[in-house]
Each structure stands twice: as structure tokens, then as C-alpha cells.
Backbone as a printed PyTorch tensor [residue, N CA C, xyz], in Angstrom:
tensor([[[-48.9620,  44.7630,  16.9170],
         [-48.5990,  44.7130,  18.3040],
         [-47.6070,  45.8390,  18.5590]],

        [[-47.2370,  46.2870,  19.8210],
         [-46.9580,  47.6500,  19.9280],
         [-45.7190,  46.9610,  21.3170]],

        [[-45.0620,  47.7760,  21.1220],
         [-43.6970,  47.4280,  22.2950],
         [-43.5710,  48.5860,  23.1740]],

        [[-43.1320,  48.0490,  24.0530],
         [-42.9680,  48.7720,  25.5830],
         [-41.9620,  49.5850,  24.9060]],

        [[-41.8460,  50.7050,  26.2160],
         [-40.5840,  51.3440,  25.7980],
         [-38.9330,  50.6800,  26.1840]],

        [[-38.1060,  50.7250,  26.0820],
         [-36.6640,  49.8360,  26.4990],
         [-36.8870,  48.1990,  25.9920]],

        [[-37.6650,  48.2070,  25.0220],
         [-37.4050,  46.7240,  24.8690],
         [-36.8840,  46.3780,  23.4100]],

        [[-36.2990,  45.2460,  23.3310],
         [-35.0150,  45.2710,  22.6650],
         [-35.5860,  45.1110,  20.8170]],

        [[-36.4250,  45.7420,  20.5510],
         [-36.6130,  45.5350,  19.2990],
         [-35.8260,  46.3390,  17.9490]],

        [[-34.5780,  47.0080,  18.7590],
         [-33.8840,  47.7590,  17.3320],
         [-34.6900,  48.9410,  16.8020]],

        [[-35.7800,  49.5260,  17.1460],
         [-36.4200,  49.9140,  16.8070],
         [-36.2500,  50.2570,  15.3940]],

        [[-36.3340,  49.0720,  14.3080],
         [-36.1590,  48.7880,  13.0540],
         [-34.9530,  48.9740,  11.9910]],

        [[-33.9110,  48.8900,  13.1810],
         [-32.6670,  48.7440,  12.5090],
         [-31.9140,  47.8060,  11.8420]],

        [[-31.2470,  47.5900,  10.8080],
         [-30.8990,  46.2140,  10.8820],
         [-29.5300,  46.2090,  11.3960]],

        [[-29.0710,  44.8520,  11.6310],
         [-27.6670,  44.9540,  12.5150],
         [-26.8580,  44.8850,  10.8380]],

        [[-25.5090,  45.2910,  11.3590],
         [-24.4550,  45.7810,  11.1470],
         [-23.7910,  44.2420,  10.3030]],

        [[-23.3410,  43.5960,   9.0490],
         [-23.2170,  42.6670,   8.1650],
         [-21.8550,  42.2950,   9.6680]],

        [[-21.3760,  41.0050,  10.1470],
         [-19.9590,  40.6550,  10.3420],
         [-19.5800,  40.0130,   8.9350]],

        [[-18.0570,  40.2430,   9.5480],
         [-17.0660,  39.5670,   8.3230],
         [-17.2340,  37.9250,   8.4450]],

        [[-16.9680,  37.3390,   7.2720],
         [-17.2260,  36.0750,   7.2340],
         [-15.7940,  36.0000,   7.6010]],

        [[-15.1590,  34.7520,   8.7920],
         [-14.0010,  34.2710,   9.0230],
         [-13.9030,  33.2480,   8.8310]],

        [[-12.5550,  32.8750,   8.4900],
         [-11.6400,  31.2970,   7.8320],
         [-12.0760,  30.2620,   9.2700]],

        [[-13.1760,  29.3690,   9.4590],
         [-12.7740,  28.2550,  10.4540],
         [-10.9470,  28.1100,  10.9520]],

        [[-10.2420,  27.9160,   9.5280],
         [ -9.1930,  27.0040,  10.1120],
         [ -7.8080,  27.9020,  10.0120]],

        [[ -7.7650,  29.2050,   9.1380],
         [ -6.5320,  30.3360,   9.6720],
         [ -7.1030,  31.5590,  10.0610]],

        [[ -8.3030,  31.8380,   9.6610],
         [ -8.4480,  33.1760,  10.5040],
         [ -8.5900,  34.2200,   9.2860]],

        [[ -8.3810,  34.0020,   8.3160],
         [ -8.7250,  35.0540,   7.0580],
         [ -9.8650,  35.9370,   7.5180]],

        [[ -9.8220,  36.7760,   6.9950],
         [-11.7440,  37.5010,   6.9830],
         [-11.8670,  38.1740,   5.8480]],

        [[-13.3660,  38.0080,   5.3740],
         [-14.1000,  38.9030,   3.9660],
         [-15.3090,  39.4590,   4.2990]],

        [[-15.4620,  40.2650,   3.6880],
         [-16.9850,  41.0290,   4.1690],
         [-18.2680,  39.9900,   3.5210]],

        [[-17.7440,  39.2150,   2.9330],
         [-18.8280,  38.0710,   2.1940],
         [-18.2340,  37.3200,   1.9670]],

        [[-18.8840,  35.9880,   2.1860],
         [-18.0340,  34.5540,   1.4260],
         [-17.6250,  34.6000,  -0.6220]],

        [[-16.9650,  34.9370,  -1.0360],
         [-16.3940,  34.5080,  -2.2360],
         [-16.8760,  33.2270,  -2.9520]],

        [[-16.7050,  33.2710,  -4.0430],
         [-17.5030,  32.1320,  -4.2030],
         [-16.0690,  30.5550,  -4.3210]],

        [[-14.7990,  31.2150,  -4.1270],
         [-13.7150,  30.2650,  -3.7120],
         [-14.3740,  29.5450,  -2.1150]],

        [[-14.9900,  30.2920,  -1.7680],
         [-15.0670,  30.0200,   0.1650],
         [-16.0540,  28.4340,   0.1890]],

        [[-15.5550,  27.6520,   0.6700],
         [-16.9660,  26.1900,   1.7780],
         [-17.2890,  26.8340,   2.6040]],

        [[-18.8520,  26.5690,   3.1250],
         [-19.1050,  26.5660,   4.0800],
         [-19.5800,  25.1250,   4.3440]],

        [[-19.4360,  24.6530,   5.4780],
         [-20.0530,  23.4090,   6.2690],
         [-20.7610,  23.9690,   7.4070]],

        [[-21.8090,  23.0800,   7.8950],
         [-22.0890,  22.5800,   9.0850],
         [-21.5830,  21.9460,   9.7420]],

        [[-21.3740,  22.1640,  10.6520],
         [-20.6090,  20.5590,  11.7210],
         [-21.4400,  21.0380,  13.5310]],

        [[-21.7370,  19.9100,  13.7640],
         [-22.6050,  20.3620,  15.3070],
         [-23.8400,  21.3620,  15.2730]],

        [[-23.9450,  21.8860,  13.8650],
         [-25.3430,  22.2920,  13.7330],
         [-24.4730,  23.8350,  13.4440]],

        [[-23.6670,  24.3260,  13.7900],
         [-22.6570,  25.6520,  13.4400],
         [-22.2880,  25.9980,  12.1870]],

        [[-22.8550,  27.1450,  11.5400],
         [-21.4720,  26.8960,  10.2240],
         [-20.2820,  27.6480,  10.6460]],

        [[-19.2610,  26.6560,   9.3730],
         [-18.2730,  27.3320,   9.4650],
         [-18.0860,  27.5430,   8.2320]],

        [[-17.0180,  28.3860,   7.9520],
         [-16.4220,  28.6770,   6.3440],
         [-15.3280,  28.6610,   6.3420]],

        [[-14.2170,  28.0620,   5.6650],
         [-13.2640,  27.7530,   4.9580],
         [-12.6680,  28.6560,   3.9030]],

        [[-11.4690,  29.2070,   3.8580],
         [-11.1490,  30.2330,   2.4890],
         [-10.4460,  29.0910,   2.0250]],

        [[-10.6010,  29.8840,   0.6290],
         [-10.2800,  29.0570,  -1.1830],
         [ -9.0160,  28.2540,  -0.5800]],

        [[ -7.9430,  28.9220,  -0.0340],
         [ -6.0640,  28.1290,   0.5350],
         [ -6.7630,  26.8970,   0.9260]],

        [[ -7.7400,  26.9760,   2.5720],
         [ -8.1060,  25.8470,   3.3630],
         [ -8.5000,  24.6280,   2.6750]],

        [[ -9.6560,  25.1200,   1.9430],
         [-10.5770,  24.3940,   1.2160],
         [ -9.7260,  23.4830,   0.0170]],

        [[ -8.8240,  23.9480,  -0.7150],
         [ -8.3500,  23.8820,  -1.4480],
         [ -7.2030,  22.5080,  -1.0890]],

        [[ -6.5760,  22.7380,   0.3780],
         [ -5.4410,  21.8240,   1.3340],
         [ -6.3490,  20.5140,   1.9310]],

        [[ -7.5250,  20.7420,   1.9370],
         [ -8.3280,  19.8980,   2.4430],
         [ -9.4140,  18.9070,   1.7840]],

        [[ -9.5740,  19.1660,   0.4740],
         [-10.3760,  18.7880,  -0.1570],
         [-11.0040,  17.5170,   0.1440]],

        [[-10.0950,  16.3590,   0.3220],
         [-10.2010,  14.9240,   0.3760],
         [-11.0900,  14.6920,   1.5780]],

        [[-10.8040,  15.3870,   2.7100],
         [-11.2610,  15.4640,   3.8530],
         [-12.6120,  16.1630,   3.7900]],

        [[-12.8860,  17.3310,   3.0610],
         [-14.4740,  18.0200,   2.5180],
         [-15.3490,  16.6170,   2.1510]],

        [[-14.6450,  16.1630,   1.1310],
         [-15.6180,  14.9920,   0.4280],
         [-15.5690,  13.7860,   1.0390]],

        [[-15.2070,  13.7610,   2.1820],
         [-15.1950,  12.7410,   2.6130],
         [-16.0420,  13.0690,   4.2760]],

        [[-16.5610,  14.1700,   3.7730],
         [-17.3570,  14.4660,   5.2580],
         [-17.0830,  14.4380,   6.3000]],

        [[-15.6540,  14.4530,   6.8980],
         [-15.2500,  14.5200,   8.0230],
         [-15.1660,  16.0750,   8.7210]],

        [[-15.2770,  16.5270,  10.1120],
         [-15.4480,  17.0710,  10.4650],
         [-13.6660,  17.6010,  10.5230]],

        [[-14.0440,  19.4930,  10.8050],
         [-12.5300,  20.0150,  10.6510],
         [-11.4940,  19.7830,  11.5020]],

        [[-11.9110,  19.2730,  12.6320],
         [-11.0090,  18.8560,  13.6950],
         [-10.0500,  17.8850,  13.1530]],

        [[-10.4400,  16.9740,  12.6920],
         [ -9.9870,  15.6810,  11.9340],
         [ -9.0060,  16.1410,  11.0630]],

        [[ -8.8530,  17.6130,  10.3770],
         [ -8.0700,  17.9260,   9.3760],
         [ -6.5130,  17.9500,  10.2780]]])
């Protein structure tokens, strides 16, 4: 299949990596670490750095959502 001209296909670029950010202080890495959680919550992920994850644990395994922290 063949595309119009102006239409939004990148014309086979790929986009640009974002930094993975901390849900709960704001850290950023160009990739999750393998210290980093990620969860789902509302169908979203989020990720957690090693500090967060680490302050929160009880609350990870206990499946509560991060608000709750």
C-alpha cells in the first residue's frame, strides 16, 4: 500500500528512545536498570527507581496501587 503525500507515516523513521522516569521522585535513565519496577496501575505503566522500590516494597507485594504509598 502506498501513502499520500503529508501523511503521517515517518517516512520510516523510528522515533527517538524517551528516558524512562521514577513514577514517585522523578529520577530519569535512558533504560530501566534492572534495580527499576515497573507496574501497571489503570492500564499505564509506571516505573519506580531501585531508592522507591526499595522504600516501598511491602506495598509492591501487596499490590496496592502508588497513590496508596
Amino acid at each position: 500500500m502506498t501513502s499520500l503525500p503529508g501523511d503521517s507515516d515517518n517516512a520510516g523513521s523510528t522515533p527517538e528512545p524517551q528516558p524512562i522516569v521514577c513514577a514517585r521522585c522523578g529520577v530519569t535513565s535512558e533504560s530501566p536498570p534492572l534495580t527499576w519496577t515497573c507496574s501497571v496501575e489503570n492500564g499505564a505503566r509506571r516505573y519506580f527507581c531501585g531508592n522507591c522500590a526499595r522504600a516501598n516494597l511491602r506495598a509492591i507485594e501487596g499490590r496496592l496501587d502508588s497513590a496508596w504509598w
